[in-house]
N, C-alpha and C positions, 0 to 999 in steps of 0.2 A: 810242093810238099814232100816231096820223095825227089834225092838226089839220086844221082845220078853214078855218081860215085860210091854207088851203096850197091851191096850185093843182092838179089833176091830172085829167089830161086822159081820159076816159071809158074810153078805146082803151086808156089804162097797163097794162102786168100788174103786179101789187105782188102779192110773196109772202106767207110771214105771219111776224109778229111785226116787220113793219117800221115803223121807226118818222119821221116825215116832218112836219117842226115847223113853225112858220106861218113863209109867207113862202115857202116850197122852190114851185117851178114845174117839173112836171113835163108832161113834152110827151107828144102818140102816140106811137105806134110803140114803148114805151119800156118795156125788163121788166130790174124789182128784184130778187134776189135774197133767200131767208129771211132774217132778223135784221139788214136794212140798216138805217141810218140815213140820213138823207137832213138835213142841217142847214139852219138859218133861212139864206133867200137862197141855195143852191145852186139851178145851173141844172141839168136832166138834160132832151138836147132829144133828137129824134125820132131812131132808130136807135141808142139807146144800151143795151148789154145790161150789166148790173149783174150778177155774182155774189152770192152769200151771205156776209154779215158786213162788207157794205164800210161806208165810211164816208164821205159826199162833206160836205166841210166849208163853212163862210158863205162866200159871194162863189166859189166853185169851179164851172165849168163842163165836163161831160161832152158830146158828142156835136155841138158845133157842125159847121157846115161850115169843111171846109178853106182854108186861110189863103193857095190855091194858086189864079193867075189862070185856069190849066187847066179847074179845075170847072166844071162844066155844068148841077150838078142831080140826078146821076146819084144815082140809090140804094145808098148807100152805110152801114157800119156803125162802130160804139165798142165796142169786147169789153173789157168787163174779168172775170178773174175774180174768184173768193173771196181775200175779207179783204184786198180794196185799201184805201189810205185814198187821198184824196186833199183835203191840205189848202189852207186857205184861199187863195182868188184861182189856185190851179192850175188849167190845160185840158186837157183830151184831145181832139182834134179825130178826126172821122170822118176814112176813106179817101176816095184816088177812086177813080174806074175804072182805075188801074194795080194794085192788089191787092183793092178794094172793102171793106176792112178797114182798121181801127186797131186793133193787140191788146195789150194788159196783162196778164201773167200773175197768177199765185195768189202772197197774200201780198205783194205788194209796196208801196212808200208814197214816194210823190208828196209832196214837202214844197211849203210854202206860194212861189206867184207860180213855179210851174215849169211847162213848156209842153210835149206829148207832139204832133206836128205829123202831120197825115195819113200813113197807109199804113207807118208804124214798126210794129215790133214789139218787145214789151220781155216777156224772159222773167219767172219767178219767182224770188222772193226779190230785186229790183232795190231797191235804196236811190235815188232822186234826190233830190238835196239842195237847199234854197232857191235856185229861181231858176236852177237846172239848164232848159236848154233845147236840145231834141231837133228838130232839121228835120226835114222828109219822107225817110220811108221810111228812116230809123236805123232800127239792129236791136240790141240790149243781151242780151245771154246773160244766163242766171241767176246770182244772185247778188252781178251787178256793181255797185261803188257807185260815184257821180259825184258827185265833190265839190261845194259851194254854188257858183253863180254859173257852170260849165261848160258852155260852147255846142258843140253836136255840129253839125256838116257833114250836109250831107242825104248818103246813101246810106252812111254810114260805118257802120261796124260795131265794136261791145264785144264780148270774150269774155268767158268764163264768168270770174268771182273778181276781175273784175280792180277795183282802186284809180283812178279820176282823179282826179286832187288838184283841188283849190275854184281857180275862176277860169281854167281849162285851155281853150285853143282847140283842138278835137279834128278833122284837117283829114283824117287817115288813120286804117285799120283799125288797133287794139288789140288786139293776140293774149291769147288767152286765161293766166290766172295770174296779171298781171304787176301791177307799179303805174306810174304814167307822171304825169311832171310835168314844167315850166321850161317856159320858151318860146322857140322853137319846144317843143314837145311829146316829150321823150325817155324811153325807156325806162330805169327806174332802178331794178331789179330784180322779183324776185316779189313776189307778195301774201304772204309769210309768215305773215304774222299772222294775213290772213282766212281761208287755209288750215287755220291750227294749231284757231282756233274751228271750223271746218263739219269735223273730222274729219282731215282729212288726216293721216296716219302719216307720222313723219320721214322712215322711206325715199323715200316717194314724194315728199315732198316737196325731199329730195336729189336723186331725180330730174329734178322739173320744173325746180331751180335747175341742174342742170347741160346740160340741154337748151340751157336759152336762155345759159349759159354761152359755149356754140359759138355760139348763134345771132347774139350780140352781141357777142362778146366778144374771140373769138379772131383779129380781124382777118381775116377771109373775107369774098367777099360773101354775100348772101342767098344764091343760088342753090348754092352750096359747100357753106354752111353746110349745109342742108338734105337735099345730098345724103351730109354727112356724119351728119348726125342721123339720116338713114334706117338708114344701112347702119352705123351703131356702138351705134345705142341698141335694145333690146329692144321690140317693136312692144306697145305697153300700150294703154290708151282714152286717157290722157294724151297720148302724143307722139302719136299716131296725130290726136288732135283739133286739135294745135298744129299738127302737118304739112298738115293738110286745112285749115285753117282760111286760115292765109299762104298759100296753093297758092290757093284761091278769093278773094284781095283781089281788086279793080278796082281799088282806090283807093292799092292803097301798103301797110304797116304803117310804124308809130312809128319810127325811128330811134333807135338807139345813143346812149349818152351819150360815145361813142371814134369 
């Protein structure tokens, strides 16, 4: 299962059944998960923790240093969990000492030449699409897909389900449910679709459409809107995540297509 022709460094932990083809370079510091693969020419460098079942494909690099003049050296980490892939010529760079982490949730897959940039966090079940590229300290909820070729803003934030269409400059936070395209960046309704796949029941899904209905829609500003969403809509895990979620931007949410 491990060639021989493969580099790996004394210090590695490597679980078992993993498999590690000539050519992969593995550094210290550096622990694989059961039934990984590790492909010819993947790099996996010192601080990179590997869950079970991932996949790190040729020319793909885990655990560099950050791409950030900031860095010092500090000791810093790459989390991925179980059943990442992460394909051809894609990165995950380490944190620095503003969170000392880089984290990748469970199940998610890293298309090929895509870039996860220090100190993000990207939940489970995330789709990034070719050449999707994430700055420092993004945070992606679960589930959310980014279309090929979309560049994230360092500190911006994805909610859970949501849609960025391919080629999208994402300059402000993304509330949770929604899909978002054009440029400038607007909001152009739910994720229905990704909803109807992961479960969602039509009510709720009635629901979330008519939340951002006020939110967007009704000619109000943000701050209106919201105080009407409070005080009209049934307090659920839904609006309750929507409301907390816009309440804690820095940066802004998406704009209205009105």
């Amino acid at each position: 299962m491990i060639s021989p022709l493969a580099y790996i460094h004394p210090d590695a932990k490597i679980g078992k059944n993993v498999r590690i083809d000539p050519f992969a370079y593995i550094e210290g510091d550096v622990e694989i998960g059961d039934d990984s693969h590790i492909f010819s020419n993947a790099v996996v460098m010192e601080g990179s923790r590997i869950g079970k079942e991932c996949k790190i494909f040729p020319g793909a690099v885990v655990g560099a240093i950050p791409q950030d003049k900031k860095f010092k050296g500090e000791y810093s980490l790459a989390i991925l969990g179980d059943r990442v892939t992460v394909r051809e010529s894609a990165t995950v760079n380490r944190g620095t000492e503003a969170s000392g982490k880089t984290i990748v949730g469970n199940d998610v897959l890293i298309m090929a030449n895509a870039h996860v940039a220090h100190d993000c966090e990207v939940g489970d079940h995330v789709i990034l699409a070719n050449s999707v590229a994430l700055a420092g300290h993004v945070q992606v909820h679960d589930w959310a897909i980014l279309g090929g070729l979309a560049a994230v803003h360092q500190f911006v934030r994805i909610g859970a389900h949501v849609m960025v269409s391919g080629g999208s400059l994402v300059h402000n936070d993304v509330p949770p449910y929604i899909t978002v395209a054009r440029d400038p960046l607007k909001y152009m309704g739910i994720n229905s679709t990704g909803l109807k796949r992961r479960g969602f029941k039509p009510g709720k899904i009635r629901e979330i459409h008519e939340i951002y209905r006020h939110l967007y829609l009704k000619n109000m500003n943000l701050s209106q809107a919201m105080e009407y969403v409070e005080e009209h809509f049934e307090p659920t895990p839904e609006r309750n995540y929507i409301l907390e979620f816009i309440r804690a931007s820095k940066r802004g949410v998406v704009k209205g297509i009105i």
